[in-house]
Phi, psi and omega in degrees: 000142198256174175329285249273330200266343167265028138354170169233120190193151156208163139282135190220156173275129188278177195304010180229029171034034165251313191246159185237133175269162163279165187263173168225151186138170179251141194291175178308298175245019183231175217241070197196094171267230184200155179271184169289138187199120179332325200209124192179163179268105120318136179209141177228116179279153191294305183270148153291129186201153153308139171293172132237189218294163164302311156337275171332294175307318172268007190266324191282349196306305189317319209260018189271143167324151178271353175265044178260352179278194122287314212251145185256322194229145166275111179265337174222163172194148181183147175236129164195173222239350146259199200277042160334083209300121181326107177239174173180105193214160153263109179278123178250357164202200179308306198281352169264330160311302191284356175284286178359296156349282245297321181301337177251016211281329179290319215273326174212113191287323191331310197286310188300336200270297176315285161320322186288297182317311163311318226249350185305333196281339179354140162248094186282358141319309199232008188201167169207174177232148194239108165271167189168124179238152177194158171225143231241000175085193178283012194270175188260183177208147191217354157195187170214141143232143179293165160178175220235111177232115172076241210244033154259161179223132163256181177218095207223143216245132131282098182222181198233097190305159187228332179108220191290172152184170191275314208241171162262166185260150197221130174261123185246113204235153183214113186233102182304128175210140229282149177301321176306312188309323185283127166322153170263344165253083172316142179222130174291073228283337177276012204219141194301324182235130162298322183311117172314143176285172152300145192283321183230169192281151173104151183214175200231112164280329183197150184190155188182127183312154132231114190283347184245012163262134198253269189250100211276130172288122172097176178276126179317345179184139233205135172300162177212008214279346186244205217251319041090259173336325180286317232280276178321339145333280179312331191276016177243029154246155190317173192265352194255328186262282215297321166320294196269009135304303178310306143328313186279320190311333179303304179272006173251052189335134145294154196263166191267342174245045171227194169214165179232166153165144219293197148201156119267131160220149197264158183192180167232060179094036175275161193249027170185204191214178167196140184290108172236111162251141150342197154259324184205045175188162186220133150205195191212180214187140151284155153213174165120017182219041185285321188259335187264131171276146168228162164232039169195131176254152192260174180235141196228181178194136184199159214219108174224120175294095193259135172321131175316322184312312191295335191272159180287172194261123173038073194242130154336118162272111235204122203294000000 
């Protein structure tokens, strides 16, 4: 990879996606940031310090370590102009692979079929994989890399001003990287919150044994997002456990850009649940009981939430 292309440099789209500023700051781990330039690595550093020259930014380009990349393989790369969601995450195994799709199954399945499919051979033993989406403006982006400085990760885009545009362009890269390589709290140094996302969309508003359910009547699964919706929900569990669900549901007010929805579900002591949507269906599993044998499995209940954006158009509930 020559100088010019670990160049350190970004661009951001202004609100009319015409014009573009240079970014400022110091990169993870060199002491420079970098002005606009055709062809260059984006980088948006965590502290803020004056920028400097394009010059300046390949001369330091020259001295970064060679253990600064991380990722041994780019298993997906793609640049595209729909609405793709902000992601920024750690996969640590199959089961967070098979969730993940999820983030894109409404805005692009294509993408989501494509990342499952790349990501099949993981040896997740010896590896793990760092999904990452960003939006990169009107410049075109034509590769990425990962790196790595202490217990931060960058991103850094080898791209091309394009000048104006109507919509921004936005990328979603994915890199397998050996576990010794990995930070153990990773923090995403180019993102408002550092804190790694969830491996799937979605979050557990509320769970709870029901120790007075044998066999659950009625359907196992049910939208619960308006109040209507809950109240039925609720009325086909026993009455001490739909009580103390409805309580954890009290601190957790729903938000105006989401949606719920319930399950029964069976386990051997788990301690929440998680959400896999689909191309045209959601459905959900416990976890926290991966590792435990029972020889009577219990019955549980759970109420878990997703952004509205995220669910597919007339999507399935599937017990």
């Amino acid at each position: 990879m020559s100088a010019t292309l670990l160049a350190a440099s970004l661009t951001t789209l202004s609100a009319a996606c015409g014009r573009q500023q240079p970014a400022t700051g110091v990169p993870p781990y060199d002491n420079a940031g970098g002005g606009p330039s055709t062809s260059a690595i984006a980088s948006v550093p965590a502290d803020p310090a004056p920028s400097a020259s394009p010059s300046a930014s390949a001369s330091t380009a020259r001295s970064l370590p060679a253990d600064g990349t991380v990722s041994t393989r780019r298993v997906y790369f793609t640049e595209t102009t729909r609405g793709v969601p902000a992601v920024h995450t750690v996969l640590e195994g199959e089961r967070d692979l098979s969730r993940f799709p999820g983030y894109f199954m409404k805005s692009a399945p294509d993408i989501a079929d494509d990342i499952a499919r790349r990501a099949a051979r993981t040896d997740f033993s010896r590896s793990v994989l760092v999904a990452w989406t960003r939006t990169t403006g009107c410049n075109r982006t034509k590769d990425a890399v990962l790196f790595r400085s202490g217990d931060r990760l960058a991103l850094r885009l080898a791209q091309t001003a394009m000048g104006q545009c109507l919509v921004a362009n936005r990328v979603v890269a994915v890199f397998e990287v050996p576990r010794d390589r990995m930070p153990k709290r990773p923090r995403f140094a180019q993102e408002a919150d550092p804190r790694a996302d969830p491996p799937a969309p979605g979050s557990t508003v509320a769970f709870g044994g029901l120790e007075d359910m044998r066999e659950p009547g009625g359907r196992r699964s049910s939208e619960v997002t308006s109040a209507r919706q809950l109240d039925a929900f609720l009325a086909g569990l026993p009455r001490k456990e739909a009580a103390a669900l409805r309580e954890q549901l009290a601190r957790h007010p729903r938000r105006g850009d989401e949606r719920r929805f319930g399950f029964v579900l069976t386990g051997c002591g788990p301690t929440g649940a998680v959400l896999t949507i689909g191309r045209r269906e959601l459905s959900a599993a416990p976890t926290g009981d991966e590792t435990k044998r029972c020889i009577q499995v219990q019955h549980y209940a759970a109420v878990l939430a997703v952004p509205s954006r995220l669910v597919p158009e007339r999507a399935q509930l599937i017990d």
